[in-house]
C-alpha positions as CSV (number, residue, x, y, z in Angstrom):
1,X,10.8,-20.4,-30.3
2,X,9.6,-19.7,-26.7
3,X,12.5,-17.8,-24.5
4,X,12.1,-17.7,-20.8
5,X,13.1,-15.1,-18.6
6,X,14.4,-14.7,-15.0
7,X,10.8,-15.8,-13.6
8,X,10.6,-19.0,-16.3
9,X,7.5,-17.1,-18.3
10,X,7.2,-18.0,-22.0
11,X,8.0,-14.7,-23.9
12,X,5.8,-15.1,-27.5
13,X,8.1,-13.9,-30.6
14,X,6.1,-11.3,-32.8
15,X,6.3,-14.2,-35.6
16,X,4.7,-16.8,-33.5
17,X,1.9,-13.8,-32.3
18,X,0.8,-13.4,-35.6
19,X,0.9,-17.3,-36.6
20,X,-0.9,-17.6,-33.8
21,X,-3.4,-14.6,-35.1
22,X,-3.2,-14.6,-38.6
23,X,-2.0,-18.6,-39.7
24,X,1.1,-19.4,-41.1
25,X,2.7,-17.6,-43.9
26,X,0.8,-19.1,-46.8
27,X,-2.7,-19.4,-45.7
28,X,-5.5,-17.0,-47.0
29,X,-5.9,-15.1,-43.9
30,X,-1.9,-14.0,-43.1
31,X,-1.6,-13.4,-47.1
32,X,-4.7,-10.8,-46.2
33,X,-3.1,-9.7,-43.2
34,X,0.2,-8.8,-44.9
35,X,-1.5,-7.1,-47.9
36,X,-3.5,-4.6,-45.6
37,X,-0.1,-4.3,-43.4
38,X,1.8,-3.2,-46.6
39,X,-0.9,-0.9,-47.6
40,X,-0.2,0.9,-44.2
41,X,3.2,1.4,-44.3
42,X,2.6,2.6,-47.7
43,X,0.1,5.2,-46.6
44,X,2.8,5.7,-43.3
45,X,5.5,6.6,-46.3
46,X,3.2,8.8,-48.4
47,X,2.0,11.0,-44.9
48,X,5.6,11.7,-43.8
49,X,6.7,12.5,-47.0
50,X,4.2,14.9,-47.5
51,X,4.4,16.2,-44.0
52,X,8.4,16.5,-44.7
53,X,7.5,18.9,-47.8
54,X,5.1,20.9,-45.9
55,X,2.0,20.3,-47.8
56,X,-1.7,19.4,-47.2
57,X,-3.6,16.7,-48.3
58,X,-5.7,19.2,-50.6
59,X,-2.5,20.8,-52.0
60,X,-0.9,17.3,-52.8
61,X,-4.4,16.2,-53.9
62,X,-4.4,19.1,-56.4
63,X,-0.9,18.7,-57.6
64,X,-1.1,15.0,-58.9
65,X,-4.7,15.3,-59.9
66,X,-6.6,13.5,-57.1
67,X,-8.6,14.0,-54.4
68,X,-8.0,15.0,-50.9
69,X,-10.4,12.2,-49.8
70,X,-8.7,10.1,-51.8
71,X,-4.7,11.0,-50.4
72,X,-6.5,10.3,-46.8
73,X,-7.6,6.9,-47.9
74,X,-4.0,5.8,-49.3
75,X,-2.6,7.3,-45.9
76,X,-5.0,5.2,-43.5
77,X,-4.2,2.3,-45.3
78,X,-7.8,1.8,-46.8
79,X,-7.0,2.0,-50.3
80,X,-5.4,-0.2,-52.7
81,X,-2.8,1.7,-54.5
82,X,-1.3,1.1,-58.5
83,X,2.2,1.3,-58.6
84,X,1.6,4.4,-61.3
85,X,-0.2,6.6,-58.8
86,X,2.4,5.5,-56.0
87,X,4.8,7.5,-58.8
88,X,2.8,10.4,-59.8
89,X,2.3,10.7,-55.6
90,X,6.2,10.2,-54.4
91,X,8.1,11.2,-57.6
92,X,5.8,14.2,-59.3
93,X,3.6,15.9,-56.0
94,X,6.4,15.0,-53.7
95,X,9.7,15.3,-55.5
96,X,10.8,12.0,-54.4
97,X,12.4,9.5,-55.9
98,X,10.8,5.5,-55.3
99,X,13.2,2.6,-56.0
100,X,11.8,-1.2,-55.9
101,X,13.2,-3.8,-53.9
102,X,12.4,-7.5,-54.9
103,X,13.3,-10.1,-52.2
């Protein structure tokens, strides 16, 4: 849907930009889109949480049995990430607690 403004220029809805970008919601590409966009805000969780507990990369790293390069992979979003190491990240290094949402 296209809204217009005072001066009658189209105004693009952040759904329509990333049709546009990515395909509709379905095709290969936006399904590859969304996957790395989840992995982000994943890694965006994991980095704040750490940050709010006042700990390092390296000293999480060390806790859960990783590696620092590895923590700084999940937390730019270039890693895939296995639901058990999200827990022994969030709920054992971090002292969080992770509940799922299925929509």
């Amino acid at each position: 849907m296209k809204v217009k403004d005072q001066k009658s220029k189209a105004i693009t809805t952040f759904d329509e930009h990333l049709d546009k970008r990515y395909g509709e919601i379905g095709t290969s590409k936006r399904t590859e889109f969304e996957i790395k966009a989840k992995a982000f805000a994943i890694g965006e969780v994991i980095r704040e949480e750490r940050r709010l507990a006042s700990m390092t990369q390296e000293e999480l790293a060390e806790k859960t049995g990783t590696k620092k390069s590895f923590i700084s992979r999940i937390e730019n979003g270039h890693s895939d990430i296995q639901l058990s190491t999200l827990y022994k990240l969030l709920e054992y290094g971090l002292g969080r607690k992770i509940t799922l949402t299925i929509e």
